[in-house]
Backbone atoms as SQL, in Angstrom:
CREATE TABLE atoms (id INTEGER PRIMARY KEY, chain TEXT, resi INTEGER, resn TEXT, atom TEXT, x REAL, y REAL, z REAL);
INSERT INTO atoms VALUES
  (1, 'A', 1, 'UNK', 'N', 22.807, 55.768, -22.161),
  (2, 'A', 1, 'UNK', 'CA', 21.470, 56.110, -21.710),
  (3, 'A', 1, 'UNK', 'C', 21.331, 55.666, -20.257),
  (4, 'A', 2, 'UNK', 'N', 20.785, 56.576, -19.091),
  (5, 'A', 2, 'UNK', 'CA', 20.648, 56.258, -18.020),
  (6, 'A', 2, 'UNK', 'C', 19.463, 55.405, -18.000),
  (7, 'A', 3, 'UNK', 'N', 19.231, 55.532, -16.617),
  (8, 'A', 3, 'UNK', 'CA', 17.675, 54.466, -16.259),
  (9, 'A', 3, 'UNK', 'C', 16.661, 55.841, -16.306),
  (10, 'A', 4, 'UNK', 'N', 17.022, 57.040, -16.084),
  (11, 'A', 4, 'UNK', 'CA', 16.169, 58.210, -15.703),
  (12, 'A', 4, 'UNK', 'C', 15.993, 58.550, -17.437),
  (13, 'A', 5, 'UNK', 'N', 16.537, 58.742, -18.263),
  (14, 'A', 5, 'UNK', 'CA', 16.702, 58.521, -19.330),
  (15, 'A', 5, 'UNK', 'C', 15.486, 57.872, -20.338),
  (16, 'A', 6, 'UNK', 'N', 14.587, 58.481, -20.868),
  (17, 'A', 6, 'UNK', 'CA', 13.416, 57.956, -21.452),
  (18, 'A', 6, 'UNK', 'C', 13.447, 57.578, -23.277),
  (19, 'A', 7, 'UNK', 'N', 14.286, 57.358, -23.748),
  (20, 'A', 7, 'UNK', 'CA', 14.598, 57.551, -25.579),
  (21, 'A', 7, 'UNK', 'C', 13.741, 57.180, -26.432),
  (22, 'A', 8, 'UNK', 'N', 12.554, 57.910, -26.939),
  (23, 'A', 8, 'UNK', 'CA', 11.540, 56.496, -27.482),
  (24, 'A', 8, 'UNK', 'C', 11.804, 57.207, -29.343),
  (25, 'A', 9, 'UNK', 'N', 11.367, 56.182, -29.871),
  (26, 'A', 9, 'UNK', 'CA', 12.258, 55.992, -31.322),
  (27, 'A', 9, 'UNK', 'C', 11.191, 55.900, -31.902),
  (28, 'A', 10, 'UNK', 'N', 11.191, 56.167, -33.596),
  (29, 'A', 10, 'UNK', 'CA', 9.976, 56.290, -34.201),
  (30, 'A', 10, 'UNK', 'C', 10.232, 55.519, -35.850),
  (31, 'A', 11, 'UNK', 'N', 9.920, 54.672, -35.884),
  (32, 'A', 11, 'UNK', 'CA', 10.211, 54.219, -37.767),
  (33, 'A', 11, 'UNK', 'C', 8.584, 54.553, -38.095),
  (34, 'A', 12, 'UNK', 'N', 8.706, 55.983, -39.312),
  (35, 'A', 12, 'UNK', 'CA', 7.461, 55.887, -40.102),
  (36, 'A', 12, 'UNK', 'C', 7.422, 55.875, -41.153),
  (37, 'A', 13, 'UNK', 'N', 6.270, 55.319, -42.075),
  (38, 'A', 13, 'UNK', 'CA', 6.370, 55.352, -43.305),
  (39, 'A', 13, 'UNK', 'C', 5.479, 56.101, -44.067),
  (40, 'A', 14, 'UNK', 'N', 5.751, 56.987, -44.907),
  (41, 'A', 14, 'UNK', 'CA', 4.966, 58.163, -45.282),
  (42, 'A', 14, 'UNK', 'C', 4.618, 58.252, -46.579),
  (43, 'A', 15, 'UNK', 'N', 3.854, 58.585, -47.057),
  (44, 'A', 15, 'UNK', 'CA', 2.968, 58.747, -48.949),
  (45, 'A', 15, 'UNK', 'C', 1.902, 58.582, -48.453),
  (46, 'A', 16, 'UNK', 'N', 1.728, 58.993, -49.856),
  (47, 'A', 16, 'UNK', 'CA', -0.061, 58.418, -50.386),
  (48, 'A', 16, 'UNK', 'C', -0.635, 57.563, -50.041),
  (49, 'A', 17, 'UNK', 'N', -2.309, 57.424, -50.029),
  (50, 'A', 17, 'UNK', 'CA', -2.957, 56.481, -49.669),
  (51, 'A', 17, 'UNK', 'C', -2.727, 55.625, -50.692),
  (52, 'A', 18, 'UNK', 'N', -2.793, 53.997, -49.964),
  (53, 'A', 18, 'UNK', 'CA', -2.656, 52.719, -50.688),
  (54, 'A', 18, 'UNK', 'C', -1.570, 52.366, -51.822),
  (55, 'A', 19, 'UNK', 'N', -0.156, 52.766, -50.856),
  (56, 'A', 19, 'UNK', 'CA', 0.567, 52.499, -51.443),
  (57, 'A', 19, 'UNK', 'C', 1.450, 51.243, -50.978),
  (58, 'A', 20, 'UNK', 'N', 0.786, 50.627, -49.365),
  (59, 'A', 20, 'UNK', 'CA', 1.173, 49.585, -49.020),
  (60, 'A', 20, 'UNK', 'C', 2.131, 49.874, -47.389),
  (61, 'A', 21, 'UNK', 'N', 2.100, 51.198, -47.111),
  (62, 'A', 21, 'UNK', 'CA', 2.382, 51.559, -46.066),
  (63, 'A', 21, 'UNK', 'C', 2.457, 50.674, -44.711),
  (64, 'A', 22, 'UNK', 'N', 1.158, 50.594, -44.815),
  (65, 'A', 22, 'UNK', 'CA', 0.511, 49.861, -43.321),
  (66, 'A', 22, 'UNK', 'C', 0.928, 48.192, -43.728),
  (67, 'A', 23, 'UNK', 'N', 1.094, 47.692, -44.805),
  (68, 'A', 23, 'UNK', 'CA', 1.534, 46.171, -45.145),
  (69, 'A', 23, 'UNK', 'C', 3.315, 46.166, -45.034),
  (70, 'A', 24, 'UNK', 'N', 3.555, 47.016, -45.118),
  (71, 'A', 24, 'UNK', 'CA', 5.242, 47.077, -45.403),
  (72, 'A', 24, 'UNK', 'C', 5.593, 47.198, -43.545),
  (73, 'A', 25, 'UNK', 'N', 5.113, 47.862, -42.910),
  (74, 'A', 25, 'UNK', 'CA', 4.803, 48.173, -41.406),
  (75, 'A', 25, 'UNK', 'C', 4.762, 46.567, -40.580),
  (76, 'A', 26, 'UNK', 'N', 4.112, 46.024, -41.188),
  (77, 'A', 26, 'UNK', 'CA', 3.273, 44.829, -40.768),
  (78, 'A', 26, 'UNK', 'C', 4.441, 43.714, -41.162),
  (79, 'A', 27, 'UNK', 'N', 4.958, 43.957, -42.227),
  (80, 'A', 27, 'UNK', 'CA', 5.852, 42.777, -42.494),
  (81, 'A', 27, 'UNK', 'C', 7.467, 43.136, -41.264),
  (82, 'A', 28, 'UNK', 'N', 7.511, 44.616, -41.731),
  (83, 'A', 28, 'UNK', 'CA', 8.995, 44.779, -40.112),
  (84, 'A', 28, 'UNK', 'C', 8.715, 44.594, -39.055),
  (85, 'A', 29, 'UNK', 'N', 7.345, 44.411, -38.736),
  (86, 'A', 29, 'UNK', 'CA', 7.005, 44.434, -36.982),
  (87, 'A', 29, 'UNK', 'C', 7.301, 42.574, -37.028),
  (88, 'A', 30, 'UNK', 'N', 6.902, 41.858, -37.977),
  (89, 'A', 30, 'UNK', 'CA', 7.065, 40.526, -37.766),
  (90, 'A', 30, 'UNK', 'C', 8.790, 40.368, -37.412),
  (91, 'A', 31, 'UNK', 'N', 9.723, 40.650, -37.943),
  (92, 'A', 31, 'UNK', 'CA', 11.064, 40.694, -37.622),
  (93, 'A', 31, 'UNK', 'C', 11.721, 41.792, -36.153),
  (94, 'A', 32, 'UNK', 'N', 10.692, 42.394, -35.833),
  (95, 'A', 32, 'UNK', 'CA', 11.151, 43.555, -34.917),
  (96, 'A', 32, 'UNK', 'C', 9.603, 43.416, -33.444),
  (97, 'A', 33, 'UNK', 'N', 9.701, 41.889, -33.372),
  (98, 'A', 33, 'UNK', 'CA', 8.390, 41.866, -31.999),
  (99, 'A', 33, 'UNK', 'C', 7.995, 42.629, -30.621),
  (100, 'A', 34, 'UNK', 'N', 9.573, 43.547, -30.726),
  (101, 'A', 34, 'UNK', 'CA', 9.404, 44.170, -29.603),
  (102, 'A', 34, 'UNK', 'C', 8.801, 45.473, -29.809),
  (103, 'A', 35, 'UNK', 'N', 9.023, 45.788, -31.448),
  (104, 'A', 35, 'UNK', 'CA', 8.684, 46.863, -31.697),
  (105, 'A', 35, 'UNK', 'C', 6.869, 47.156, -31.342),
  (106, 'A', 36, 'UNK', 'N', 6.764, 48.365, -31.448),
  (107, 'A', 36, 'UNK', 'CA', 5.454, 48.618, -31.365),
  (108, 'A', 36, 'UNK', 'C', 4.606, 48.830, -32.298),
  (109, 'A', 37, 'UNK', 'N', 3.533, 48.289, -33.057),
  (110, 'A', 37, 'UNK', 'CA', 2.868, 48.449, -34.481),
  (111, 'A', 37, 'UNK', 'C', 1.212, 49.372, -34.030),
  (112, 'A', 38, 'UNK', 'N', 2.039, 50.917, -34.085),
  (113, 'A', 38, 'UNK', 'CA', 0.805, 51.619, -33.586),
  (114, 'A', 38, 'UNK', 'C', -0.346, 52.172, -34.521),
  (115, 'A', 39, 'UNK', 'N', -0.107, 51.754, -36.069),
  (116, 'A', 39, 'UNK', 'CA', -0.783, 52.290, -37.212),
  (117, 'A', 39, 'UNK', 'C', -1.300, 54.145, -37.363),
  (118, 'A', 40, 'UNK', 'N', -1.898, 53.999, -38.178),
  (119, 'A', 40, 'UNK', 'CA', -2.238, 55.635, -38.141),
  (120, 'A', 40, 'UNK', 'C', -3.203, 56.480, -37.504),
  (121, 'A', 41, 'UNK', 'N', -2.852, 57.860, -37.046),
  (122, 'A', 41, 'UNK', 'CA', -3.509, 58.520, -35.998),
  (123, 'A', 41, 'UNK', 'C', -4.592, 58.582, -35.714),
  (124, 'A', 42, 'UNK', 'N', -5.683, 58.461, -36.717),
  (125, 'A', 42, 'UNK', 'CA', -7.317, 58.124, -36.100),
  (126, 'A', 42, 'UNK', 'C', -7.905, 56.835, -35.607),
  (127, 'A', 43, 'UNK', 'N', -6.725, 55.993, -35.067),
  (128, 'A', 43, 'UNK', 'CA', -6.800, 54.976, -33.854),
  (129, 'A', 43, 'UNK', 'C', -6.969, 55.245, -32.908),
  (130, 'A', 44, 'UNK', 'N', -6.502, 56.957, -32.456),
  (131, 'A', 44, 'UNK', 'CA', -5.803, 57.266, -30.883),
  (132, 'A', 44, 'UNK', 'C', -6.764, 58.391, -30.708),
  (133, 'A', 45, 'UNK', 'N', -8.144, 58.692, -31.190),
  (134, 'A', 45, 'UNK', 'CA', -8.849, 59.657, -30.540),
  (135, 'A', 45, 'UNK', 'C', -10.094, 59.198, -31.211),
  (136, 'A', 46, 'UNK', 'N', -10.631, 59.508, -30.292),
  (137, 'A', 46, 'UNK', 'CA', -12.466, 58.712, -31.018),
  (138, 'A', 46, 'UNK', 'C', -13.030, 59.994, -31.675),
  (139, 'A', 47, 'UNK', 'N', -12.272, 61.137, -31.870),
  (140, 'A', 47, 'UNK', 'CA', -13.395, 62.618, -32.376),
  (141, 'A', 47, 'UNK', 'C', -12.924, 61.888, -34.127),
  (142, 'A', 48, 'UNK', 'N', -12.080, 60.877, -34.447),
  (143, 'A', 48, 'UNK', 'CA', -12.051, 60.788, -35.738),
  (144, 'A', 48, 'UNK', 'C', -12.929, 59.992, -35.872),
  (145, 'A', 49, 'UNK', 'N', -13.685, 59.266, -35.604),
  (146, 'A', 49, 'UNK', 'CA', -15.265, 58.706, -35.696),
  (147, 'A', 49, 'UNK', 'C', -15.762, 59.153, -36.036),
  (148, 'A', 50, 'UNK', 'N', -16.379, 60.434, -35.406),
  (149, 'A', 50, 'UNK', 'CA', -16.962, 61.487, -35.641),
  (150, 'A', 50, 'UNK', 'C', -16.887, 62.502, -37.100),
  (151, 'A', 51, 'UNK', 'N', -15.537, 62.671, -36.752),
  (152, 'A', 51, 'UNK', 'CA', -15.262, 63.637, -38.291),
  (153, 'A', 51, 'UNK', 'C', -16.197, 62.538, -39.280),
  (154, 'A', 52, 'UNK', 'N', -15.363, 61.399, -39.373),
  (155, 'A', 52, 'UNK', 'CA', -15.754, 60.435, -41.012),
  (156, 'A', 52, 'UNK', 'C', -17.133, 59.952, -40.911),
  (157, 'A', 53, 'UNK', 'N', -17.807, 59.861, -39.930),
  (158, 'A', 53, 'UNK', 'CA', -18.948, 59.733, -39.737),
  (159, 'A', 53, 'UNK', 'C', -19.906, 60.856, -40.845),
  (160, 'A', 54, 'UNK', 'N', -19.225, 61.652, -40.750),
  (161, 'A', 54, 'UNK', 'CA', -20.070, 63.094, -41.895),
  (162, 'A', 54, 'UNK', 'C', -19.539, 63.203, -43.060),
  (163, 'A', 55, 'UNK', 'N', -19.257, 64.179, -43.722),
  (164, 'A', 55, 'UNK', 'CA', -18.932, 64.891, -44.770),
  (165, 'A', 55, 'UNK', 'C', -17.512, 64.577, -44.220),
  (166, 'A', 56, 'UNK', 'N', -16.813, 63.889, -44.662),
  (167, 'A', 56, 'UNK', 'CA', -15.255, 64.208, -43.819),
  (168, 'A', 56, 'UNK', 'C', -14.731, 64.933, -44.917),
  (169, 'A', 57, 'UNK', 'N', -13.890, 65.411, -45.986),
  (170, 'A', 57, 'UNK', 'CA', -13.541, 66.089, -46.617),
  (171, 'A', 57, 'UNK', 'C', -14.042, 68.123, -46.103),
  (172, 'A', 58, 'UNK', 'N', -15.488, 67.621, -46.107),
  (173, 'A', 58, 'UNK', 'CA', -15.963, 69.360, -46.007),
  (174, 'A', 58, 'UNK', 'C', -15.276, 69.646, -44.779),
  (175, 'A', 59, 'UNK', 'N', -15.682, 68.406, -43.942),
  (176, 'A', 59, 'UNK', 'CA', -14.582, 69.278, -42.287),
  (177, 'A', 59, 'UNK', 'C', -13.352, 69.169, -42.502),
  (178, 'A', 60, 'UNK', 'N', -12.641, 69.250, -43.253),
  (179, 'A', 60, 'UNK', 'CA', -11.015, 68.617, -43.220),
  (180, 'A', 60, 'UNK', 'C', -10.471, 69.916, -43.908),
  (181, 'A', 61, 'UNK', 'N', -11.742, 70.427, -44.624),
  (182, 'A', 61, 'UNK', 'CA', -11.470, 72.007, -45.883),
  (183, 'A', 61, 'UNK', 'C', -12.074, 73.212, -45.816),
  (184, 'A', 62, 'UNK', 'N', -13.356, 72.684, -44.574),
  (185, 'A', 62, 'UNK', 'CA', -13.929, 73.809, -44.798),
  (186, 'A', 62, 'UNK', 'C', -14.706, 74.004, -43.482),
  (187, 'A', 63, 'UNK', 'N', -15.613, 72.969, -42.483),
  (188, 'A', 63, 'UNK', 'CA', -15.577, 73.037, -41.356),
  (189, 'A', 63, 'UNK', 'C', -15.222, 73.316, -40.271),
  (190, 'A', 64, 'UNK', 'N', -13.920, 72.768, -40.328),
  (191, 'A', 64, 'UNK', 'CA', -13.465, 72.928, -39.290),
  (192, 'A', 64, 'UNK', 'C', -12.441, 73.999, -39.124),
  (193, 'A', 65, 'UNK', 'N', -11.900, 74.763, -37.879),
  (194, 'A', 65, 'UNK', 'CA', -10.834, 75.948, -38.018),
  (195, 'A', 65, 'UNK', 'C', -9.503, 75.269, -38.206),
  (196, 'A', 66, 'UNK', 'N', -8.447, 76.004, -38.248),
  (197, 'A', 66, 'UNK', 'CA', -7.084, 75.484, -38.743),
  (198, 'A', 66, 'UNK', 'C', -6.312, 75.133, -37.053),
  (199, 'A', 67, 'UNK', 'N', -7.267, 75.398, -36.253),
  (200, 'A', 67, 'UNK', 'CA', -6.933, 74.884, -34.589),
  (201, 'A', 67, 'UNK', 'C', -7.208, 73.731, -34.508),
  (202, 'A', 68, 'UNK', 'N', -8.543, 73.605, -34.311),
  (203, 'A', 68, 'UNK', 'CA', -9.217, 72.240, -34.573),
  (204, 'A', 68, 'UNK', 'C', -8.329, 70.854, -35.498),
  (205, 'A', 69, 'UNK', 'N', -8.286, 71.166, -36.697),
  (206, 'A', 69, 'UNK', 'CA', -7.392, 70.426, -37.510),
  (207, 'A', 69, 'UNK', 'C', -6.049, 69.924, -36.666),
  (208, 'A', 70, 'UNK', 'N', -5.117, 70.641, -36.410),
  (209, 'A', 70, 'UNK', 'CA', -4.029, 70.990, -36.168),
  (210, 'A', 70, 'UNK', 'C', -4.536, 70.037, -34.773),
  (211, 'A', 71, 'UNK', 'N', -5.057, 70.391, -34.198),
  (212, 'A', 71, 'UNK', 'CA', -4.927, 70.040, -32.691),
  (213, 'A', 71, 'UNK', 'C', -5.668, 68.071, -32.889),
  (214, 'A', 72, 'UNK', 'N', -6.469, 67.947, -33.401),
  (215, 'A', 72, 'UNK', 'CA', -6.527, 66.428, -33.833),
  (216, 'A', 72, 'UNK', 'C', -5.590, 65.995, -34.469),
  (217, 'A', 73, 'UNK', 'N', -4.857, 66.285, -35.329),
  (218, 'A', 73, 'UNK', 'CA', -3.529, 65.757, -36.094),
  (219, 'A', 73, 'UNK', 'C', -2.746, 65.394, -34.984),
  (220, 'A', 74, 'UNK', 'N', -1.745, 66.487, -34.735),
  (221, 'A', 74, 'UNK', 'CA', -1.011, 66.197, -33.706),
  (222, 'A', 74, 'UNK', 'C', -1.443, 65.628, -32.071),
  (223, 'A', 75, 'UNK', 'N', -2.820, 66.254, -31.414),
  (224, 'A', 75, 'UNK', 'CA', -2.915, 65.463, -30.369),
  (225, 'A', 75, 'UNK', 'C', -3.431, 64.136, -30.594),
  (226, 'A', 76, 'UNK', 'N', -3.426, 63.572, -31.571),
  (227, 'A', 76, 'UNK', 'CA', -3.595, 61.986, -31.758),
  (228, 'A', 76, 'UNK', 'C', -2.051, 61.436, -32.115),
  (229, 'A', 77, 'UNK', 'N', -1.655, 62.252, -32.617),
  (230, 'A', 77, 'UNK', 'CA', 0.015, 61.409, -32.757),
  (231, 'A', 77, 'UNK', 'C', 0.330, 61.695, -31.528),
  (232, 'A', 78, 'UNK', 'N', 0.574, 62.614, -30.709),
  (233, 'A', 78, 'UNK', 'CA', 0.990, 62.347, -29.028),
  (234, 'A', 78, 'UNK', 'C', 0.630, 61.645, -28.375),
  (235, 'A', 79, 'UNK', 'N', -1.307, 61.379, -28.610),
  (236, 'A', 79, 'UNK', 'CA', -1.901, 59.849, -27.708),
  (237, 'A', 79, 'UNK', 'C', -0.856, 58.613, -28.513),
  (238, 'A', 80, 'UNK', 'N', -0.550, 58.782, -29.844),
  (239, 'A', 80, 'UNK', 'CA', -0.293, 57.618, -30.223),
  (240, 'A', 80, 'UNK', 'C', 1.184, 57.335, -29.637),
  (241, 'A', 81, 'UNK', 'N', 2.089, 58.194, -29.954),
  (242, 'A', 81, 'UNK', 'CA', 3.009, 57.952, -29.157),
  (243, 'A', 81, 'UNK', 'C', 3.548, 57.793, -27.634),
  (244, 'A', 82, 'UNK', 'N', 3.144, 58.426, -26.793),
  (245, 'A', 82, 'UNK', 'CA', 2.426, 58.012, -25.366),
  (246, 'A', 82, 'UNK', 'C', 2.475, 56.912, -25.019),
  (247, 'A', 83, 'UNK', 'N', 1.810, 56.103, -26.138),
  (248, 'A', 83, 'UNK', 'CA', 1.032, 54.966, -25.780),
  (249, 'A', 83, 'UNK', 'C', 1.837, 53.682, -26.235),
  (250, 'A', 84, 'UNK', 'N', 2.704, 54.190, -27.119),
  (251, 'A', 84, 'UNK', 'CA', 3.294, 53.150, -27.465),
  (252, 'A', 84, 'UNK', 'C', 4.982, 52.916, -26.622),
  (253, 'A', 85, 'UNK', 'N', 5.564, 51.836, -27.332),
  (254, 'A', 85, 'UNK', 'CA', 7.417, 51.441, -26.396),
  (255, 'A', 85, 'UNK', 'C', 8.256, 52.706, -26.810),
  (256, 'A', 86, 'UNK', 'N', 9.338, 51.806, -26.684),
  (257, 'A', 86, 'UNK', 'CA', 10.551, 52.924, -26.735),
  (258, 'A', 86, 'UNK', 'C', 10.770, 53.006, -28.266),
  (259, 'A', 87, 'UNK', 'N', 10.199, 51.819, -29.184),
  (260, 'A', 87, 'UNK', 'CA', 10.216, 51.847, -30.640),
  (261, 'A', 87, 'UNK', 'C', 8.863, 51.248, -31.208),
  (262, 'A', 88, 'UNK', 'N', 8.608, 52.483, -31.832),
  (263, 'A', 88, 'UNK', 'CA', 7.227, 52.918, -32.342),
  (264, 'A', 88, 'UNK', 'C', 7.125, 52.334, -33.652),
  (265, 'A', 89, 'UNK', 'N', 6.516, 51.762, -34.784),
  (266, 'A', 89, 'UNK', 'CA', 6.577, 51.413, -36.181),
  (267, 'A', 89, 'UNK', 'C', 4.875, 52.424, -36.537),
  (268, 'A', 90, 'UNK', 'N', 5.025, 53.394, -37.134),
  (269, 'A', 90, 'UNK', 'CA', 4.182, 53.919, -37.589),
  (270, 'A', 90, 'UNK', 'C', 4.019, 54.313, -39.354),
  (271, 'A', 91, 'UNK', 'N', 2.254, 54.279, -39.210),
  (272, 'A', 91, 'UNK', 'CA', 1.775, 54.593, -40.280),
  (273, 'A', 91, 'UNK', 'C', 1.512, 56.441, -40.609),
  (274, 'A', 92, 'UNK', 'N', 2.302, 57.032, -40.982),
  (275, 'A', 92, 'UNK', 'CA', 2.735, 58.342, -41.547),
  (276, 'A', 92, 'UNK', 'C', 3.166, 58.977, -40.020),
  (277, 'A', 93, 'UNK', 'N', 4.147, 59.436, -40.101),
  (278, 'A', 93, 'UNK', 'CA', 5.177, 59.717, -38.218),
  (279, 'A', 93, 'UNK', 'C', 4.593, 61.557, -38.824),
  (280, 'A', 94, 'UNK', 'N', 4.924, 62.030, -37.265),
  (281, 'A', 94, 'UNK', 'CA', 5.388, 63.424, -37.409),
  (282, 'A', 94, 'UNK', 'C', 5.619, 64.663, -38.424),
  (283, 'A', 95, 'UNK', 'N', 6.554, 63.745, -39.512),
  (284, 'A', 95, 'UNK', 'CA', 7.291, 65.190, -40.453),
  (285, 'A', 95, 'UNK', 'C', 5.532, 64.903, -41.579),
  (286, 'A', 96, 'UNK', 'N', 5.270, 63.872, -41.620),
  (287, 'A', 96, 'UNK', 'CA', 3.942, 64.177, -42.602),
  (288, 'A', 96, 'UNK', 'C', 3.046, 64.414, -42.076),
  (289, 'A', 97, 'UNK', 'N', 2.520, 64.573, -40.687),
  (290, 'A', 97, 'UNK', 'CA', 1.202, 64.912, -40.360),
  (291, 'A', 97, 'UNK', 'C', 1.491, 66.540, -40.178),
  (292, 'A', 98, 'UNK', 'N', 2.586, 66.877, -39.949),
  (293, 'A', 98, 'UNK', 'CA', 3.399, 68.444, -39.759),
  (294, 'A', 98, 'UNK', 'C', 2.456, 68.985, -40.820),
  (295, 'A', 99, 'UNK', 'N', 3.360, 68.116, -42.241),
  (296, 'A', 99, 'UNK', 'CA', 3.290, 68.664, -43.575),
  (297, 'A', 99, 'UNK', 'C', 2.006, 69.004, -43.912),
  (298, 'A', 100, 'UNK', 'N', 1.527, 67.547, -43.886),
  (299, 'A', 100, 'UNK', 'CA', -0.079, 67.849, -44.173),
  (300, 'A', 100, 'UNK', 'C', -0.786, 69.124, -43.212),
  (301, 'A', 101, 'UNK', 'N', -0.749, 69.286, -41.930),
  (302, 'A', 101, 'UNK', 'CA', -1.145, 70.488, -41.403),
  (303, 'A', 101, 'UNK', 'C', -1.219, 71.705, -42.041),
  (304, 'A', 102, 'UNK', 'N', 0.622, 72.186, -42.114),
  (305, 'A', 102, 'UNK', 'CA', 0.953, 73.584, -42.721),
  (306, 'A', 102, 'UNK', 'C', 0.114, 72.989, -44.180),
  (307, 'A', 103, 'UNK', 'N', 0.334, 72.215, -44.971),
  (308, 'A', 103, 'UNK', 'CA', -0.958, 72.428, -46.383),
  (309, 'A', 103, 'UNK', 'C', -2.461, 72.185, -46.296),
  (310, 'A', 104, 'UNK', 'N', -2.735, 71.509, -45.248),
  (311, 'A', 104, 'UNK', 'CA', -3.760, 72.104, -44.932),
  (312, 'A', 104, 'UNK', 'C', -4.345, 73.447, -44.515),
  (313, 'A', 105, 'UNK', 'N', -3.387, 74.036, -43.629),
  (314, 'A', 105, 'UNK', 'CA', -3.706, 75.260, -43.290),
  (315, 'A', 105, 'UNK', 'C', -3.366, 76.772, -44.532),
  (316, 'A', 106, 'UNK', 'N', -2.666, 75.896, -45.493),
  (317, 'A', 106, 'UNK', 'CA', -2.083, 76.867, -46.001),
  (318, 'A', 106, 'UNK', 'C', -3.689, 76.991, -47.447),
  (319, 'A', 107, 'UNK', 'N', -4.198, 75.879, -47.620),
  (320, 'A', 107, 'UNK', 'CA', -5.619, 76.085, -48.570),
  (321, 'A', 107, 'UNK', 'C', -6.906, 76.702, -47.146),
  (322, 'A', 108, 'UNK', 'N', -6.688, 76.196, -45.923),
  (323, 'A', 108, 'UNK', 'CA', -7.950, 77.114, -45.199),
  (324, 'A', 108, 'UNK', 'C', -7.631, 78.430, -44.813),
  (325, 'A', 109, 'UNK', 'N', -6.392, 78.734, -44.917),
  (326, 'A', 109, 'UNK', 'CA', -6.076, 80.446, -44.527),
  (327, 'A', 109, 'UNK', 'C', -5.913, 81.024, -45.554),
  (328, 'A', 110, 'UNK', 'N', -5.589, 80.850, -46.601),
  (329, 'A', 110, 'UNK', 'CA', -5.359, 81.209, -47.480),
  (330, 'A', 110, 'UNK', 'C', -3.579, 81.536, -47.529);
């Protein structure tokens, strides 16, 4: 790897709610201090305030367009990653906020 060379690395951990994700996260960042403990994506944009502030389910299914969705999912994992080192410890990475998208989009488009 050069110096021009930017490599940033991602450990995430992905499932269901309250399965201990964010505690299992918390116990590798204690062994890994350099790592970065950036938790999950409605840290990294304040419009998720907003959503849960309301009905969050109705906007998540039925409010909001499949742009909208899509574009808070992922442009909060880009603030989140952005923002964090060259090694990231996250609460659900990339391939599940993907996932969740396309099934999200796949019950609002039909």
């Amino acid at each position: 790897m050069t110096a021009e060379t930017h490599q940033h690395l991602s450990v995430s951990l992905n499932g269901v709610d309250n399965v201990g994700k964010t505690k299992q996260l918390a116990w590798l960042h204690r062994g890994m201090p350099d790592a970065h403990l950036v938790g999950t994506v409605d840290a990294w944009d304040s419009r998720w305030r907003e959503v849960a502030a309301g009905d969050f389910a109705h906007w998540w299914f039925v409010g909001s367009t499949t742009a909208e969705h899509v574009g808070l999912m992922l442009g909060s994992h880009v603030a989140r990653r952005d923002a964090s080192g060259p090694l990231a410890l996250e609460d659900r990475g990339l391939p599940m906020l993907r996932a969740t998208c396309a099934a999200t989009a796949a019950l609002k488009d039909g």
